[in-house]
DOMARTOR-860500 format. One line per 5 residues: for each residue x, y, z of N, C-alpha, C. Coordinates in pm, whole numbers. Layout:
BEGIN
X/Y/Z/X/Y/Z/X/Y/Z  ...
//
This chain:
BEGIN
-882/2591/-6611/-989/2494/-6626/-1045/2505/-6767  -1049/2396/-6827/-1101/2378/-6979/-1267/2408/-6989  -1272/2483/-7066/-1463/2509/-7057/-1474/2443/-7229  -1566/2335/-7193/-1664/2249/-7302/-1712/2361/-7394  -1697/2357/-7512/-1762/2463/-7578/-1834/2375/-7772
-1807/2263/-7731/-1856/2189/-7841/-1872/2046/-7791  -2014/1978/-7882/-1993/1825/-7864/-1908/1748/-7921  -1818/1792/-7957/-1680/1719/-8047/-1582/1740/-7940  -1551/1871/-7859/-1499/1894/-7736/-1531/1770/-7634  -1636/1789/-7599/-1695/1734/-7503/-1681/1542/-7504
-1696/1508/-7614/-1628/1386/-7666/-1500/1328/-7618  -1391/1453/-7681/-1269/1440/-7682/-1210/1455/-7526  -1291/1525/-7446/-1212/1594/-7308/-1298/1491/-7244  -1411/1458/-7229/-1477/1415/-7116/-1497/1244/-7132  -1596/1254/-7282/-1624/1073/-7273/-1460/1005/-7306
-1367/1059/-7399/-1262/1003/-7408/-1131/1028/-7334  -1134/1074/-7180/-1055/1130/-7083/-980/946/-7040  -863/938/-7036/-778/813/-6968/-792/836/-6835  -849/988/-6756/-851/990/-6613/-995/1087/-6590  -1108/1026/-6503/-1165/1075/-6451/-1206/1237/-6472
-1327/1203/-6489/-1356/1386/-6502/-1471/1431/-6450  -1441/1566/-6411/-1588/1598/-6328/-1596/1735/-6374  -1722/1720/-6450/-1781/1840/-6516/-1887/1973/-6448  -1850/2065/-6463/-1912/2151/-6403/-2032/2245/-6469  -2177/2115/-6480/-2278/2221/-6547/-2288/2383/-6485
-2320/2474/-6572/-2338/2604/-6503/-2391/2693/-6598  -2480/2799/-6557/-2475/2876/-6649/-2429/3012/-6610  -2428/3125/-6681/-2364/3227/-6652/-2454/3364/-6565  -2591/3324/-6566/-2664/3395/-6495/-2674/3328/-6348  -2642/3203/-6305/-2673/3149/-6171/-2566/3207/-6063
-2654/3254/-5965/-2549/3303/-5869/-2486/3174/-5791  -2543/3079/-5750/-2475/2969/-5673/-2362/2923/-5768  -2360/2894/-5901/-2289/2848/-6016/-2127/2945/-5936  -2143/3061/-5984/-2057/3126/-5920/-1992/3141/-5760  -2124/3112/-5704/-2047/3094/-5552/-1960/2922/-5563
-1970/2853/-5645/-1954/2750/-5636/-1780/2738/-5714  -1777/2852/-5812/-1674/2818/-5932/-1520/2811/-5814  -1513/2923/-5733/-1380/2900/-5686/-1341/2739/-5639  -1437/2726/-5542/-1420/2552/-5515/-1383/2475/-5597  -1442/2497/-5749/-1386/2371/-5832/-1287/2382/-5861
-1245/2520/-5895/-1122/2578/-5950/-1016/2529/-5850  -1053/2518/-5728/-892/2518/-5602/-966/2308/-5638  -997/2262/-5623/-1055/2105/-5667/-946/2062/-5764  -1009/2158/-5922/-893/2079/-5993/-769/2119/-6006  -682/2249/-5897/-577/2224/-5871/-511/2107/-5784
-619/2055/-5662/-548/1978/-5614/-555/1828/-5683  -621/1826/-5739/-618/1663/-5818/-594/1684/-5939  -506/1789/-6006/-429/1795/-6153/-336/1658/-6151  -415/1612/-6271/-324/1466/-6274/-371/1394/-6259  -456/1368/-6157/-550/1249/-6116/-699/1223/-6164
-789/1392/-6153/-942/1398/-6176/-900/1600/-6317  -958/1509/-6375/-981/1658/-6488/-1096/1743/-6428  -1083/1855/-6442/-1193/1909/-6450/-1270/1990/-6538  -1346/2022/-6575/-1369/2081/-6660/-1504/2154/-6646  -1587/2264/-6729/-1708/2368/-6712/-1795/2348/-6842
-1943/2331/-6853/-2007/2317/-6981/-2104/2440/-6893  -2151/2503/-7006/-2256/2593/-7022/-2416/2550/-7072  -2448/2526/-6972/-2591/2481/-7010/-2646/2534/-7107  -2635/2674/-7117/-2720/2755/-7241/-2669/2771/-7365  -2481/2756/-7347/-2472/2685/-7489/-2444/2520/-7576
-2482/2454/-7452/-2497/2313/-7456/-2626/2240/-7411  -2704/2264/-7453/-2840/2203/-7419/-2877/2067/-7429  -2842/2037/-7573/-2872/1893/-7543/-2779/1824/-7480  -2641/1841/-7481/-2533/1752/-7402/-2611/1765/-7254  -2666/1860/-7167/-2671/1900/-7030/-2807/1780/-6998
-2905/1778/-7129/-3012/1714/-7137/-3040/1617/-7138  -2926/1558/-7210/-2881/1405/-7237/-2872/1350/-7109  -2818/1397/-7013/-2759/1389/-6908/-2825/1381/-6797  -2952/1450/-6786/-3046/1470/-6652/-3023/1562/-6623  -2964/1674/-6645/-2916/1826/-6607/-3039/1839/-6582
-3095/1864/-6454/-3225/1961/-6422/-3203/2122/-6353  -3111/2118/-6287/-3022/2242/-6212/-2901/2289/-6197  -2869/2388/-6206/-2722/2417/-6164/-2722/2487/-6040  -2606/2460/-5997/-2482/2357/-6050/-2491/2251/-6013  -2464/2158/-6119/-2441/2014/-6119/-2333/1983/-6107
-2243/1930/-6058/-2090/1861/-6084/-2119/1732/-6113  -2109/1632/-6217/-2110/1508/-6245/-1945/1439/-6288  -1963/1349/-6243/-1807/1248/-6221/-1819/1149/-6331  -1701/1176/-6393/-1736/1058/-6538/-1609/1012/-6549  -1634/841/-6552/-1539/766/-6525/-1544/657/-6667
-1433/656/-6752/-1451/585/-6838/-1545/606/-6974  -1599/752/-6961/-1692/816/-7061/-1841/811/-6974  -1864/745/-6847/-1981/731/-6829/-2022/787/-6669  -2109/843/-6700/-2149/913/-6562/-2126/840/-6448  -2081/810/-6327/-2056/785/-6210/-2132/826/-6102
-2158/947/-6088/-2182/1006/-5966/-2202/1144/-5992  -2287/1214/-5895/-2306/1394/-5894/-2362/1421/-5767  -2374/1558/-5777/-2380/1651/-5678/-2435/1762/-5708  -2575/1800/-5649/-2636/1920/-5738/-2644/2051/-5617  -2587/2152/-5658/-2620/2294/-5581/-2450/2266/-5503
-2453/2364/-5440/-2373/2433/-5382/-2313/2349/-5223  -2196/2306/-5244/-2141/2238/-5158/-2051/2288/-5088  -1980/2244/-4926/-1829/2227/-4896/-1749/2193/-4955  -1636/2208/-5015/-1529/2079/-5103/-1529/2001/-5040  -1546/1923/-4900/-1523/1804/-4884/-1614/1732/-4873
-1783/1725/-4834/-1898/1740/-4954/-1914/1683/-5024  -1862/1772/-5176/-1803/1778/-5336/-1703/1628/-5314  -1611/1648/-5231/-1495/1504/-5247/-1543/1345/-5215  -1651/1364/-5120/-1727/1278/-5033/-1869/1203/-5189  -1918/1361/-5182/-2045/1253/-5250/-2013/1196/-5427
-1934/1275/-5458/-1828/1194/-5589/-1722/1110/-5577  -1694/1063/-5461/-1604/974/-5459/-1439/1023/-5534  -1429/1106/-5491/-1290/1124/-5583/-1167/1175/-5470
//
């Protein structure tokens, strides 16, 4: 899984993706963030190809997370065409996660 580590990144992988992407705000002190990471991780194995996935770090991305409405992690937000779609905040089922993002 690709972790966002610049807004030139974040550009290139997310607003300019040809397929769907669902980003995984988080930071590295949140315990749910972590109860949450395997799920995305087995997520974007099963939709490799179809939905990208990818991880931004709130604490070293602040304004991207801000821009955004980031109020909590974890956030998963669905970006379709460069533009937010849909999210899901805190700690889900994957099917949940598949249900309230539509993917």
């Amino acid at each position: 899984m690709t972790i966002i580590t610049s807004e030139n990144m974040f550009k290139t992988e997310v607003l300019g993706s040809d397929i769907p992407v669902v980003v995984d705000f988080f930071a590295t002190w949140c315990g749910p963030c972590k109860m949450l990471a395997p799920v995305v991780e087995q997520l974007g194995a099963e939709y490799e190809g179809k939905v990208k996935f990818v991880k931004l770090d709130i604490d070293q991305l602040a304004p991207i997370a801000l821009s955004y409405g980031v109020m909590s992690v974890p956030t998963l937000m669905l970006f379709k065409a460069g533009t937010p779609a849909a999210q899901c905040v805190g700690v889900r089922p994957k099917e949940n996660i598949v249900a309230e993002l539509g993917i």
